[in-house]
N, C-alpha and C positions, 0 to 999 in steps of 0.2 A: 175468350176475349181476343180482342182484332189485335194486332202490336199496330204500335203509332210507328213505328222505325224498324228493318231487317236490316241486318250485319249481314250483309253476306258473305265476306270473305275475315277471319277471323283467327286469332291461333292461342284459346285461351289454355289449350293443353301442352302449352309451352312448356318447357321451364321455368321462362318469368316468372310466370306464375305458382308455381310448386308451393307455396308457401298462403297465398289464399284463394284461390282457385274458385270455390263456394261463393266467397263474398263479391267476386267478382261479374261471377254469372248474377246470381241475386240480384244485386245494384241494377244489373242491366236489365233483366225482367220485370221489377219494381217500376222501373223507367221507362216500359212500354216496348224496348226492344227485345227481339226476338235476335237470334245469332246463330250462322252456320261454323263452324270449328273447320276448318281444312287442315287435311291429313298432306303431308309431307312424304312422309318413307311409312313403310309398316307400320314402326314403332307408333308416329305422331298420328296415322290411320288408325288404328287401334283406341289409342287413347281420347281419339275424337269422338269414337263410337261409345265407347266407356261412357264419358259425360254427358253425352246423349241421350244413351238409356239412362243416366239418374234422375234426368228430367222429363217429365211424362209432355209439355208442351214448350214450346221458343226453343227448343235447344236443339241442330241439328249437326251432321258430318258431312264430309266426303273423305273419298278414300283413295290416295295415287304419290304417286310417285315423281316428285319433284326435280326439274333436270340436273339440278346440282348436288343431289343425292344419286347420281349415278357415277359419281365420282366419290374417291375414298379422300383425296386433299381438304374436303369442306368442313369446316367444323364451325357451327353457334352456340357460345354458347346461351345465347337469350334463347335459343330455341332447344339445345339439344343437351346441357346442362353442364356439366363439368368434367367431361369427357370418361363418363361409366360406356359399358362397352354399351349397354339398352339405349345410349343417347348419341353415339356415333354415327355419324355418315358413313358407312360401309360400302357404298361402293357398289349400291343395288344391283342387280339385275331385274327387270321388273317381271315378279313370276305372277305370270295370267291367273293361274288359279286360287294362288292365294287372295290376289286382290280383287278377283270376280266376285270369293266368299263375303268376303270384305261389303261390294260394292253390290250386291241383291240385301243386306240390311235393310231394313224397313227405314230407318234415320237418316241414311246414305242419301243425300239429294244431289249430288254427282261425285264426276270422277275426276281426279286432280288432286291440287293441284301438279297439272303437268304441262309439258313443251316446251322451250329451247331459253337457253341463260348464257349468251357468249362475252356477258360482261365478268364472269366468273370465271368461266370455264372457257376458254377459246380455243383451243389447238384444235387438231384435227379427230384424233382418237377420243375427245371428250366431246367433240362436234356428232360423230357418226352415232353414239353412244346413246348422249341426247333424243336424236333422231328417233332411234329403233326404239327403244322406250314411250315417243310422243306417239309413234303410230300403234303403237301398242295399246295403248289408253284410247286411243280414236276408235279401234278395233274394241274392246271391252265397253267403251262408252254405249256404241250402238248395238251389242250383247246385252244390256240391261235396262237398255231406254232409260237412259239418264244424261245428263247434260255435260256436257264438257267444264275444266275451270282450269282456264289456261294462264299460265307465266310467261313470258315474253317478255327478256331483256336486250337490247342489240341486236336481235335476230331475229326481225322482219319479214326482210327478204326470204328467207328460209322458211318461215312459219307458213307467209302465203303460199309459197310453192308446196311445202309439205300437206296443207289444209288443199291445195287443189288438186295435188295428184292422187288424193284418199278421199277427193268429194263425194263419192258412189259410198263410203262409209259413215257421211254425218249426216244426223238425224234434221229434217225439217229447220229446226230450232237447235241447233249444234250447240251451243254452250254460252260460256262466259269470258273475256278477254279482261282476267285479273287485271287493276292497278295499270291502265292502258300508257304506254308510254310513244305512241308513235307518233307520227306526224297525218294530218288530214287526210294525204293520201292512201295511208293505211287502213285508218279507221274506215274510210268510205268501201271501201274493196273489204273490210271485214262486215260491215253494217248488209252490201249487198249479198255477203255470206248469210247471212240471217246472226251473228253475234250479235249479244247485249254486252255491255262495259258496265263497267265498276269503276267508281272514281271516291278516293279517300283524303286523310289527311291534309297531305301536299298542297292541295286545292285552296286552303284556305293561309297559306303564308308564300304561296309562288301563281305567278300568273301565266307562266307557261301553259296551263292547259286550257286556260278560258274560250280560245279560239276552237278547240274538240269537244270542249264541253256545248256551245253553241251551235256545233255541226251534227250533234248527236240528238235524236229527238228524245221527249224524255221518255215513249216509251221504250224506248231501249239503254234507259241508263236505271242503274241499279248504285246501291252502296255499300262504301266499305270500311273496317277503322283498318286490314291488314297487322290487328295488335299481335303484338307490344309494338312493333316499327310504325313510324311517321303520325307522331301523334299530333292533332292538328292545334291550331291555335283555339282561345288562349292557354292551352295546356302545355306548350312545347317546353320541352325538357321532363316530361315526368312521363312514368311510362304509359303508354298508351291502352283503350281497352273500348269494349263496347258504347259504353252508356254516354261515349264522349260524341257519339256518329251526329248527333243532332246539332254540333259545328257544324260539321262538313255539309249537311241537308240543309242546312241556312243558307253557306256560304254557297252551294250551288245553285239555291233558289236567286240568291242576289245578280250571279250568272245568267242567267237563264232569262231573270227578270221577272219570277213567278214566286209567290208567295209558298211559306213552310209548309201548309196546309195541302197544296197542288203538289208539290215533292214529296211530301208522304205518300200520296194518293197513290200516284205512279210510280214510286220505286218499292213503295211497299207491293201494290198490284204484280207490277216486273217479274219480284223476285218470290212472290208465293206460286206466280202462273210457269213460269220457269223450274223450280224444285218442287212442284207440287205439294204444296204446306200451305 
């Protein structure tokens, strides 16, 4: 069966969740959404892939290395639990071969999330760190022809130079530009890279992206809830999860100025021709 809605960016193997996990997935594939899990560090890689295979269809991963997990200071715990050492931010190194294993999974529909967070991380030795981790995953990305699924907090300027001086390593169709936070001139200089965007939550209780949302065509926009963070209206305040994504598909269509029907069409299209699902 078709899904009416793809999550594309996802993290029901959180912690949040620890507690109903099942019902959660459930709810969402009852509800016609289908949903990719992104892996963070090993640990949250792993466990994406876990609930993956428990679901034989909707249910997929990626697997990388997220750039605030190359630091040992970062601790969630909505994401990484109560500080056991299995949920720690440790301070990655991102090792190729483990998460190559990782990232030829059949469930695996990319690599990420990865790339630069100087809103967390600023200095300079968590700057360089950063770095060499993103090109790492650009370099693994185009080892398994799969698509990029990029983070990008405050560090714009950087992403585009980093994405240009390794352009000879991304694919045709390079990836995904998580939870887009920049300004026009960004997205256009990524759109003419070949990314697609995701756009979640946020959208439907702030108007700051209305103006990228209408610069972006929809074949290049995709969607996201980023659960348990930014849960969209009317649900704010409660934690955030899949089944909720058909706000945000409304509240983009109303953007846009196209009906719920034409935004399924094309983000669901997007995002099955992008991960191949």
């Amino acid at each position: 069966m078709n899904p009416k809605l793809i999550d594309a960016h996802t993290h029901i193997q959180f912690a949040a969740y620890k507690n109903d996990t099942d019902e959660i997935i459930k709810r969402s594939l009852e509800a016609g959404v289908w949903l990719v899990n992104v892996g963070t560090q090993q640990d949250t890689s792993k466990d994406a892939i876990a609930l993956a295979e428990k679901y034989p269809a909707g249910v997929y991963a990626t697997a990388g290395l997220h750039p605030i997990h190359t630091d040992k200071s970062f601790h969630d715990e909505t994401e990484l639990g109560d500080g056991m050492a299995s949920f720690t931010s440790r301070g990655e190194a991102f090792d190729v071969e483990a998460y190559k294993k990782l990232a030829l999974h059949p469930k695996v529909v990319a690599v990420g999330e990865c790339g630069l967070d100087y809103y967390h991380l600023a200095d300079s030795d968590s700057r360089e760190k950063q770095k060499k981790a993103f090109v790492e995953q650009i370099e693994l990305a185009l080892a398994v022809k799969k698509p990029l699924m990029i983070h990008c907090r405050e560090a714009f300027d950087d992403l585009l130079n980093t994405l240009r001086d390794n352009r000879h390593k991304l694919q045709t169709v390079p990836g995904i530009i998580h939870f887009f936070s920049g300004d026009i001139k960004y997205a256009t200089k990524l759109l003419d890279m070949g990314f697609y965007f995701t756009f979640g939550g946020v959208i439907t209780f702030a108007k700051d992206y209305n103006e990228i949302i209408k610069t972006v065509p929809l074949n290049r926009v995709m969607l996201e809830t980023d659960a348990p963070y930014v849960t969209p209206a009317p649900y704010r305040g409660k934690r955030n999860e899949p089944a909720y994504i058909v706000e945000i598909a409304k509240k983009l269509g109303e953007i846009k100025g196209v009906g719920l029907e034409e935004v399924s069409h094309h983000t669901v299209e997007n995002s099955r021709s992008i991960f191949g699902i």
